[in-house]
C-alpha positions, 0 to 999 in steps of 0.5 A, a space after each residue: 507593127 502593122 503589116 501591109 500586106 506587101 510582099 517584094 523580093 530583093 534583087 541582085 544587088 540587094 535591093 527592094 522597091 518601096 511601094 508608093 504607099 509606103 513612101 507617101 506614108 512617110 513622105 520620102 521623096 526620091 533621093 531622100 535619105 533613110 536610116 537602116 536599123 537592124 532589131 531581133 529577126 526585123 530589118 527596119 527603115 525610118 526616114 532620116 532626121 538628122 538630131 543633135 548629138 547632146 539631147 537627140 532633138 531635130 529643131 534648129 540643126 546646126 553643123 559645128 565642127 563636123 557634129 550636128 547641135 541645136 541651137 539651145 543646146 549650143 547656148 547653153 555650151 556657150 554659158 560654159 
């Protein structure tokens, strides 16, 4: 993991800013969502992607039924 030096407190209602180069760096945009994991010690955010729930791809992200599917995936559950 590369530090970038950046340091930023968080205020009261929880919150920390993004610096601009971070947010350039992994293309968010105001209002894009983020996904927040917790590892160990280390709070880490990733830009959200939604995936299909069978093979975790992001290609082609069909909703059915409330639950996220790719389309290959889908043709293969209607060959069942």
């Amino acid at each position: 993991m590369k530090s970038l030096g950046t340091v930023r407190k968080i205020d009261e209602l929880g919150r920390i800013v993004l610096p601009i180069e971070t947010r350039k760096r992994l293309g968010l945009e105001p209002k894009d969502p983020v996904e927040i994991f917790v590892e160990k010690d280390r709070v880490i955010l990733k830009k959200y992607e939604p995936t299909c729930i069978f093979c975790g791809g992001s290609d082609d992200i069909v909703i059915y039924k409330e639950k996220r599917i790719c389309k290959s995936c889908m043709e293969e559950l209607s060959k069942i």
